[in-house]
N, C-alpha and C positions, 0 to 999 in steps of 0.2 A: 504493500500500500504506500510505504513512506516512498519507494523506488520510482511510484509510478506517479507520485505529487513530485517528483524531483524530476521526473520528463516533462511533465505537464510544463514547471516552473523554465525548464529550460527554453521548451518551445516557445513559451511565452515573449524569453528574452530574444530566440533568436529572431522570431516575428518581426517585435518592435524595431532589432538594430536591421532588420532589412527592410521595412516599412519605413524608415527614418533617410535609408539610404537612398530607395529608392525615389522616394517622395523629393528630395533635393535632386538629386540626377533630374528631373521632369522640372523642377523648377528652373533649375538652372539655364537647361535647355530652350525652356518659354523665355527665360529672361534675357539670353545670347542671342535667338532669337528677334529681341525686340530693339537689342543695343542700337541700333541703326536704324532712322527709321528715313526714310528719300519720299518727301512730300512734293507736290509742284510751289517750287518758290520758296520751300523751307529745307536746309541740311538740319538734323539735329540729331547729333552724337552725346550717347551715355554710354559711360561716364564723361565728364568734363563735357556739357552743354555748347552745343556751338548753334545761337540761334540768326539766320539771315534771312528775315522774313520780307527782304526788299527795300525796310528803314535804312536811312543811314546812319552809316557807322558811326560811334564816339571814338573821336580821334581826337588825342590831350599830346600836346607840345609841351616834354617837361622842362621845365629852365637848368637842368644840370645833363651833365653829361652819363647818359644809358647805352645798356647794350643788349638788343635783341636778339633773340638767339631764333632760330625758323629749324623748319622739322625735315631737315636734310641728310643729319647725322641719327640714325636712332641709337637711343641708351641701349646698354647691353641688358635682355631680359633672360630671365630662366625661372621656372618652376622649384617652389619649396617643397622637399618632402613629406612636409607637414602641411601641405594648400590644403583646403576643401574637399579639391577633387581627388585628393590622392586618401583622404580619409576617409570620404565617400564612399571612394570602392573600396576601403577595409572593410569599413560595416554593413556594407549591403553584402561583400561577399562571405564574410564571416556568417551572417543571419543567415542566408542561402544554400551556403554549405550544412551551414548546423540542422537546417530544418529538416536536408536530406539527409546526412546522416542520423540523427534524430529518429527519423518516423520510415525509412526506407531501408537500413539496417539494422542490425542484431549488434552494433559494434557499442564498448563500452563507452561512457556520456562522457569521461575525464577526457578518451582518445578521440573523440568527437571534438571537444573543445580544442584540443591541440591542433588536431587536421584543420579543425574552420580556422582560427586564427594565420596557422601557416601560412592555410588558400588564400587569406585574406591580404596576409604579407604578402604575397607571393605577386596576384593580381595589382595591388597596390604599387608593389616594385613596378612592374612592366608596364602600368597607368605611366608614374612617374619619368621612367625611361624615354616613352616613344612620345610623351610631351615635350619632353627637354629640347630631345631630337626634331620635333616638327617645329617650335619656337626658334631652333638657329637657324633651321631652316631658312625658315621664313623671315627674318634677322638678316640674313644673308642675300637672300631674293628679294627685298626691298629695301634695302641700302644703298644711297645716291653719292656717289662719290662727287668729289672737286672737279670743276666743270664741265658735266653731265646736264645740267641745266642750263645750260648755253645753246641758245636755237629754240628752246621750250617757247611754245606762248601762252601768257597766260592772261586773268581779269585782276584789274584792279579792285577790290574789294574795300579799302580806304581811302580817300584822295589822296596822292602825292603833292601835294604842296611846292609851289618851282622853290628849288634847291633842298629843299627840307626832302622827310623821306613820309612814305604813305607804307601799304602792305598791298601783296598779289596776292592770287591763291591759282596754281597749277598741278596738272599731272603727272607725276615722275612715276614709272616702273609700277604705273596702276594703284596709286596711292595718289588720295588729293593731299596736297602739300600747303601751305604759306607760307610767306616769307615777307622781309621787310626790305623796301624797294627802293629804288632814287631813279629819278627819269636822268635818261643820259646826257639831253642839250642843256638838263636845269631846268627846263619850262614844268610848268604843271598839268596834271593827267587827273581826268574826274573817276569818280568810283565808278564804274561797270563797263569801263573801255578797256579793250581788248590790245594786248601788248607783246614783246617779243623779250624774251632774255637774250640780253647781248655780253653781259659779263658777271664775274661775281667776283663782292669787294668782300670781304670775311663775311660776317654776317647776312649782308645784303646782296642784293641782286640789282644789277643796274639795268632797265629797260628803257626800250623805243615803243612809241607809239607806234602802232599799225595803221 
């Protein structure tokens, strides 16, 4: 009797941690899912909100001297062994494991707990692996080198102000990009004229109008 409240109690657990599991894996999914979302006339990226619903831009000329950085170089990423998704699939496949062996074998409940965990390690390790691997990937495959964006055309998205700097925003390696701009003769370029990259100053991008 006490044997079979001790199966009961287990099932119970493994249940919950693969009901837990799985329930985030589907959440997550809906939510990666919605990161992006391409309306007519609206870009908006979650995380970090990027709203261009046609207004114009706030552009602040600060009186000391700044330095914008544009998204040409990406930071180095990589996956924690300890993410989310790598804990995810511990305990969905610990619960998973345990239920089968559990209720579809004759095997003892300790050696049960050991094998689910193991699977659970195990699945988790090779989670972890082939994200690492698809993130340098991908790290690698959209990485813009120093003057690669020369010949690009792109929109003005700020005004350039004659001599002052404004922002574009362009395509590189299938990635929408911006950056921070200086018209090349000095003159000044309105928000949503279309332009050419002709050089890059560190930071900046020096364009001609089209």
């Amino acid at each position: 009797m006490g044997e079979m409240a001790g199966l009961n109690t287990l099932n119970c657990v493994y249940f919950v941690l693969f009901g837990v599991g799985l329930g985030y894996a589907i959440i997550a999914g809906l939510l990666g899912g919605l990161s992006h979302m391409d309306l007519p006339g609206i870009d908006i990226d979650i995380p970090g909100i990027e709203l261009h619903p046609g207004e114009p831009d706030i552009h602040l000329e600060l009186p000391f001297a700044h330095s914008i950085n544009h998204d040409v170089d990406h930071p180095e990423v990589g996956l924690s062994p300890l993410s989310p998704i790598t804990i995810a699939t511990f305990i969905t496949t610990f619960g998973g494991v345990g239920l089968i062996l559990n209720n579809l074998t004759a095997i003892n409940p300790v050696l049960g707990l050991f094998l689910s965990a193991l699977s659970g390690l195990a699945l988790a390790g090779m989670v972890f692996l082939a994200y690492t691997r698809l993130l340098v990937a991908a790290q690698g495959s959209s990485e813009v080198r120093i003057g690669e964006l020369v010949g690009l055309v792109a929109e003005v998205i700020a005004p350039i102000p004659a001599g002052k700097i404004g922002e574009v925003a362009f395509v590189a390696r299938g990635t929408r990009m911006r950056s921070p701009a200086r018209s090349e003769d000095g003159g000044a370029i309105p928000r949503g004229a279309m332009v050419e990259i002709v050089k890059e100053a560190g930071n900046v991008v020096i364009v001609r109008a089209k």
